[in-house]
C-alpha positions as CSV (number, residue, x, y, z in Angstrom):
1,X,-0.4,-11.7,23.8
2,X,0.8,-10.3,20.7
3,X,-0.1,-12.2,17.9
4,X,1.8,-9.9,15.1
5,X,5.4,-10.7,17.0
6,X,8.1,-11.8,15.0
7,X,5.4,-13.0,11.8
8,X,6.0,-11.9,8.2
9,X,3.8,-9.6,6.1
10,X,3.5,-10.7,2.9
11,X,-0.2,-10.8,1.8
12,X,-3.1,-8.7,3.1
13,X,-5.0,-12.1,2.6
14,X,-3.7,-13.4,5.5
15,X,-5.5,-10.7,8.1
16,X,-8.7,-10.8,9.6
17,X,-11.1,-7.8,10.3
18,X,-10.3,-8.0,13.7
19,X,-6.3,-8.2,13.3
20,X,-6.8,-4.9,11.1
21,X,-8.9,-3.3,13.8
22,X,-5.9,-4.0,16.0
23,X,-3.1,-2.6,13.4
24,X,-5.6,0.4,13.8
25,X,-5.3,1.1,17.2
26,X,-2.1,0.1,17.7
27,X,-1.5,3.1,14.7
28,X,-4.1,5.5,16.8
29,X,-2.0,4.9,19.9
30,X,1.7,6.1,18.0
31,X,0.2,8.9,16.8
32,X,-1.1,9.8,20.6
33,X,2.4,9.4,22.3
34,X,5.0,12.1,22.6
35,X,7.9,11.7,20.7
36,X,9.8,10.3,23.3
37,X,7.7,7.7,24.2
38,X,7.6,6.5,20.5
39,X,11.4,6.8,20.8
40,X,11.1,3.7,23.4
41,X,9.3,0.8,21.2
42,X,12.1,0.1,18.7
43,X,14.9,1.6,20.1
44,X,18.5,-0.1,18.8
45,X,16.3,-2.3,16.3
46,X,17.4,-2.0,12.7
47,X,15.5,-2.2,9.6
48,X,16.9,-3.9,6.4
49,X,15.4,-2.7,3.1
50,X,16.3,-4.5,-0.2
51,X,14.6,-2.3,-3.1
52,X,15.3,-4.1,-6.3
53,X,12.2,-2.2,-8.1
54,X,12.6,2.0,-7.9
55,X,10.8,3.9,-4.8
56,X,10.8,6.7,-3.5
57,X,7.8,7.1,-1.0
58,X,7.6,3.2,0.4
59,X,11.0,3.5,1.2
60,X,11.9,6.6,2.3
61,X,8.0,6.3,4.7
62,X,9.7,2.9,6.1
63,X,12.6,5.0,6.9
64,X,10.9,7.8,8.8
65,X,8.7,5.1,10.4
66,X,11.7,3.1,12.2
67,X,13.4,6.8,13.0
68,X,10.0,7.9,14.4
69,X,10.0,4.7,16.8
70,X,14.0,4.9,17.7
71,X,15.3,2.4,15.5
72,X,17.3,2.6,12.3
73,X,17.7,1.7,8.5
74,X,20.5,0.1,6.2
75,X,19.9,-1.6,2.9
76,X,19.8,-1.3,-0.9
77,X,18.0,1.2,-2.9
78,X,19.4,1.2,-6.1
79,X,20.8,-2.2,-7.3
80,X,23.1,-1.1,-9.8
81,X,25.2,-0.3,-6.8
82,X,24.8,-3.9,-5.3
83,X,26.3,-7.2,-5.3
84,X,23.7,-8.6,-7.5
85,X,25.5,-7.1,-10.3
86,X,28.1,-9.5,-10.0
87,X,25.4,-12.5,-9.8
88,X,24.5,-13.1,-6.3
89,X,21.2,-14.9,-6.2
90,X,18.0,-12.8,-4.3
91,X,18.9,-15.6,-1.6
92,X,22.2,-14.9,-0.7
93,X,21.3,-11.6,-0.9
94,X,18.5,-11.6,1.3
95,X,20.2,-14.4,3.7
96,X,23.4,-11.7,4.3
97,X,20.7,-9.0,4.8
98,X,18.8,-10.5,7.9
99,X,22.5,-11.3,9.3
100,X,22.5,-7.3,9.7
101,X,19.3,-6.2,10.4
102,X,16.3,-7.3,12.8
103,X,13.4,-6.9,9.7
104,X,13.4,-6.9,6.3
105,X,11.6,-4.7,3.8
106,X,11.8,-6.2,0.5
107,X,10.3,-4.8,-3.1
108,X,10.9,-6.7,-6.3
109,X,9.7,-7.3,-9.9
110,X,9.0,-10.8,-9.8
111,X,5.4,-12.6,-8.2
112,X,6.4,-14.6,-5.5
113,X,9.4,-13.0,-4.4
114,X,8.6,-11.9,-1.0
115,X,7.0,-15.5,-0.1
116,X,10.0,-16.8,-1.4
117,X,12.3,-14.0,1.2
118,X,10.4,-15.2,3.8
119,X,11.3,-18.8,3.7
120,X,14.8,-18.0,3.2
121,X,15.1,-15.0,6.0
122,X,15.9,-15.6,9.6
123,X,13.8,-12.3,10.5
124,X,10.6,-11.7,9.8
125,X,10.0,-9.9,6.1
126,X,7.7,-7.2,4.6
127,X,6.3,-7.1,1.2
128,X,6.9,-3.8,-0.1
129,X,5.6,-5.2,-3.5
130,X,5.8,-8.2,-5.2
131,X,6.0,-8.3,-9.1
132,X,2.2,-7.8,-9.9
133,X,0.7,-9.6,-6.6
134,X,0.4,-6.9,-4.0
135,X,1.7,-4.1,-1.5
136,X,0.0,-5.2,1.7
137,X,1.3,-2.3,4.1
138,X,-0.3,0.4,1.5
139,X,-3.8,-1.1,1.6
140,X,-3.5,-1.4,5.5
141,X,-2.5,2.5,5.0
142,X,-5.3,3.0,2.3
143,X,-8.1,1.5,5.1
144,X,-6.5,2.6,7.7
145,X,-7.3,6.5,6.1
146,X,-11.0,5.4,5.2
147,X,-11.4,5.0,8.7
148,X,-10.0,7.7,10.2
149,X,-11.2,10.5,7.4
150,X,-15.0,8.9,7.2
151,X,-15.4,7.4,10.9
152,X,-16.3,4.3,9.2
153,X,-15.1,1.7,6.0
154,X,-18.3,-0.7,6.5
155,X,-21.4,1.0,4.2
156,X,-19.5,3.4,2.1
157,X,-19.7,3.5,-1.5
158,X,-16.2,3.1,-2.9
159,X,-14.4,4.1,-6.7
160,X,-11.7,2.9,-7.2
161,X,-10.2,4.3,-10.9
162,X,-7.4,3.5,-13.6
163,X,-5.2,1.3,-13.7
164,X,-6.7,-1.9,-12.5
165,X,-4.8,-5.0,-14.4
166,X,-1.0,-3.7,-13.1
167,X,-2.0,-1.8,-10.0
168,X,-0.6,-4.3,-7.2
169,X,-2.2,-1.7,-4.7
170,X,-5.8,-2.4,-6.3
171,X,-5.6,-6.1,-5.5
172,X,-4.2,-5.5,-2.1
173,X,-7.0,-3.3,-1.2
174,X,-9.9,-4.9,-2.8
175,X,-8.7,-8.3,-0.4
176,X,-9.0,-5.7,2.2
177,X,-12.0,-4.1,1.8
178,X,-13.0,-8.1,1.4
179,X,-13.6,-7.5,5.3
180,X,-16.1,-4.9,4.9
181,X,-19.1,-4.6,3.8
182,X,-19.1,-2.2,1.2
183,X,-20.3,-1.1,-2.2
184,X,-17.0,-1.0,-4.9
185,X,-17.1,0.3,-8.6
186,X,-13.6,-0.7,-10.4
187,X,-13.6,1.8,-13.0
188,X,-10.8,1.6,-15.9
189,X,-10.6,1.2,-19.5
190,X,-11.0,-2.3,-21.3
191,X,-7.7,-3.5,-21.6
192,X,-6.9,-2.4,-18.0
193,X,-9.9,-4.1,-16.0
194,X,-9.2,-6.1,-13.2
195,X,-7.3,-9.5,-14.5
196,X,-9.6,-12.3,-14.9
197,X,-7.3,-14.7,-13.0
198,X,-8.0,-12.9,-9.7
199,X,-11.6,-12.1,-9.8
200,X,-12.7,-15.3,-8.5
201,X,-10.3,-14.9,-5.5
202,X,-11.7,-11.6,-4.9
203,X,-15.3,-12.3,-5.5
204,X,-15.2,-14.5,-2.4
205,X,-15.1,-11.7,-0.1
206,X,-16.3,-8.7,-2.0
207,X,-19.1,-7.7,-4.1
208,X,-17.9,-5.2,-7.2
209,X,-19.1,-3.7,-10.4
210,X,-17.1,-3.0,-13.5
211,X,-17.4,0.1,-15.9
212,X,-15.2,2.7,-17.9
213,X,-17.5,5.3,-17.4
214,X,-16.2,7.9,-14.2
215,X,-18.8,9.9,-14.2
216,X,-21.6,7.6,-14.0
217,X,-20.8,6.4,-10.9
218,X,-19.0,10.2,-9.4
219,X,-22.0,11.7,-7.6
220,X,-22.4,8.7,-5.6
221,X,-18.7,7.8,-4.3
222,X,-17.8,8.2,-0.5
223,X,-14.2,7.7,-1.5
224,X,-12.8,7.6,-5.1
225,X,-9.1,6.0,-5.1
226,X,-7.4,7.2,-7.9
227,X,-4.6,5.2,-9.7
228,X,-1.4,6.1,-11.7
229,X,-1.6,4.4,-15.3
230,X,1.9,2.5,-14.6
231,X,3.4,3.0,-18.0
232,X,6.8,0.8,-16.9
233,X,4.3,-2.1,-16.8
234,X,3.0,-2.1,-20.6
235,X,4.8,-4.5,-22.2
236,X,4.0,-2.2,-25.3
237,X,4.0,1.2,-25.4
238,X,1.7,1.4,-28.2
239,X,-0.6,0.0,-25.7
240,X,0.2,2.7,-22.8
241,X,-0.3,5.4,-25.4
242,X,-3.8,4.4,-26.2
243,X,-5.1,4.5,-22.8
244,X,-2.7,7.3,-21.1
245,X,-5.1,10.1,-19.8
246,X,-8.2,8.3,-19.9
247,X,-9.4,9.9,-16.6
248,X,-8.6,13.0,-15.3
249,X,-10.0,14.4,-11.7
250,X,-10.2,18.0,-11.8
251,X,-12.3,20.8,-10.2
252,X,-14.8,20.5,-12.7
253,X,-15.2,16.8,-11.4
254,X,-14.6,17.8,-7.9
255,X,-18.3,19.4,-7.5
256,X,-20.1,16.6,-8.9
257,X,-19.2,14.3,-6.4
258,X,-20.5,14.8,-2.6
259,X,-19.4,17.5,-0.3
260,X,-18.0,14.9,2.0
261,X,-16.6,12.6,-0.3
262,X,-12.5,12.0,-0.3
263,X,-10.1,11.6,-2.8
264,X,-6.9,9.1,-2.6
265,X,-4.3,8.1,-4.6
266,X,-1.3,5.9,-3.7
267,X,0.9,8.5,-5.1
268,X,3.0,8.9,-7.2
269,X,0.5,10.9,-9.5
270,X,1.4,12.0,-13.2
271,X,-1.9,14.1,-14.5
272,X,-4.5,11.8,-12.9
273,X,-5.3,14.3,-10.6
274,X,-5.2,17.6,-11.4
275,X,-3.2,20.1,-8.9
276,X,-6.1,21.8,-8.5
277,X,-7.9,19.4,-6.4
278,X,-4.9,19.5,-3.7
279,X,-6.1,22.5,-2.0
280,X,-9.8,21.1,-1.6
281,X,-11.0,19.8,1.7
282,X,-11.5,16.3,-0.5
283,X,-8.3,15.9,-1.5
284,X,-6.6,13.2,1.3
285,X,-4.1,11.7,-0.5
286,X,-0.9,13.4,1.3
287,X,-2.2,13.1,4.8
288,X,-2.8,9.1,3.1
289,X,1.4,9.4,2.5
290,X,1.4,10.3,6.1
291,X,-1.3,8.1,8.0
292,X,1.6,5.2,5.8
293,X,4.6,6.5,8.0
294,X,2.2,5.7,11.3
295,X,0.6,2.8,10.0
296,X,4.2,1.0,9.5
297,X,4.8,2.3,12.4
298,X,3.1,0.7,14.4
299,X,3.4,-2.8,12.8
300,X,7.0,-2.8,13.3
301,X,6.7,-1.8,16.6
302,X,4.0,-5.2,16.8
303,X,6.6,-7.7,14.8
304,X,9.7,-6.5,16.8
305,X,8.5,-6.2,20.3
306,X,6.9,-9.7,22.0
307,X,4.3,-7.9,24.2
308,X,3.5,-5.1,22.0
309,X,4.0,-1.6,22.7
């Protein structure tokens, strides 16, 4: 039985351990088949994206992932050149969208948006961010590179750094890690700790500390995530100014942190990471970009096929 066909993804709350484990190796076995056997699990399926918030790399990785499994991809990337300039609701919009396609990838500015798709949309839709809330298929791509870089997620040590009040990946990953048992430092500066109102939820689940300090917790990290400080989402740029830079990983912090240790970063980067690092065995965050096109992948190969693939 597959218990992923025809469902919606629009929280990472909503999976269990075990239904990760299974998005895992389901993602293993993609990347194991020839390229004509991956042809074979979506083929003649189309994906719908509606992108009313600019991106590049969620979009265009959803793209490859259908093409990579034989389906393929319509939709709206830019909505200046949409019908919603003329004042057609997000539910019209969204209804005439599932009339076309077999899946729906939706990223918007407003919390609540996807939930909201979902209810409307005769095909099952993916969050590919909500507002503020979250970006579930990035943290499943974020644990999903833990694993396969360090073997393991439960018992590492884990940093994650910057932007922690906008960052919609931080909260989608921190629900995910939620199923682990590991050891998390949220590092950021004051006005961009972790917002109050989602702590509790989080605290269920997941054991953290809080501090602005990188490098006393560096030497120790199995995996330091690294954020973008989101300057679009500062209501004030007086604000963004004052914190802009506040961490930079270079080489110079490369060799106080273990030999082992890896470095991700849901990408895009600005100066967060210096270019430096990319050549370093630590540096993971593109083959992160990559393990994304499998991991999606694979869960539209679940949602669209009844007995899996």
């Amino acid at each position: 039985m597959n218990e992923f066909y025809q469902k919606d993804i629009i929280s990472i709350k909503d999976y269990t351990k075990e239904q990760l484990e299974k998005i895992f190796t389901s993602t293993d076995k993609i990347m194991q088949l020839s390229s004509s056997q991956r042809q074979e699990i979506c083929k003649g399926k189309t994906l719908g994206y509606l992108f009313y918030e600019p991106s590049t790399r969620t979009r265009l990785s959803f793209d490859s992932a259908i093409a990579s499994i034989g389906g393929n991809s319509l939709g709206i990337s830019n909505i200046s050149s949409s019908s919603t300039q003329k004042g057609e609701s997000l539910a019209d919009t969204v209804k005439m969208m599932s009339i076309y396609s077999d899946i729906l990838v939706l990223r918007h500015t407003l919390d609540g948006s996807s939930r909201f798709a979902s209810e409307i949309s005769d095909k099952p839709v993916i969050n590919a961010g909500s507002g503020t809330e979250e970006h579930p298929t990035q943290a499943i791509q974020d644990l999903f590179t833990i694993k396969k870089e360090k073997k393991q997620i439960d018992g590492l040590k884990i940093g994650i750094v910057g932007d922690l009040k906008y960052g919609r990946t931080v909260y989608s990953l921190l629900h995910g890690l939620g199923n682990y048992d590991v050891d998390v430092r949220l590092i950021s500066p004051e006005s961009l700790r972790i917002r109050s109102d989602s702590t509790y939820e989080i605290k269920k689940n997941l054991d953290f500390t809080e501090s602005t300090e990188l490098e006393d917790h560096i030497d120790e990290l199995d995996v330091l995530y690294v954020t973008r400080i989101q300057k679009e989402r500062f209501p004030d740029e007086e604000e963004y100014l004052k914190v802009k830079g506040s961490y930079v990983v270079g080489l110079d912090m490369l060799k106080k942190m273990k030999d082992d240790s890896i470095i991700l970063h849901p990408l895009p980067r600005i100066d967060e990471i210096s270019t430096d690092v990319d050549k370093t065995k630590n540096a993971k965050y593109f083959q992160q970009a990559e393990y994304g096109k499998h991991t999606r992948a694979a869960l539209l190969g679940l949602i669209l096929n009844e007995n899996g693939f």
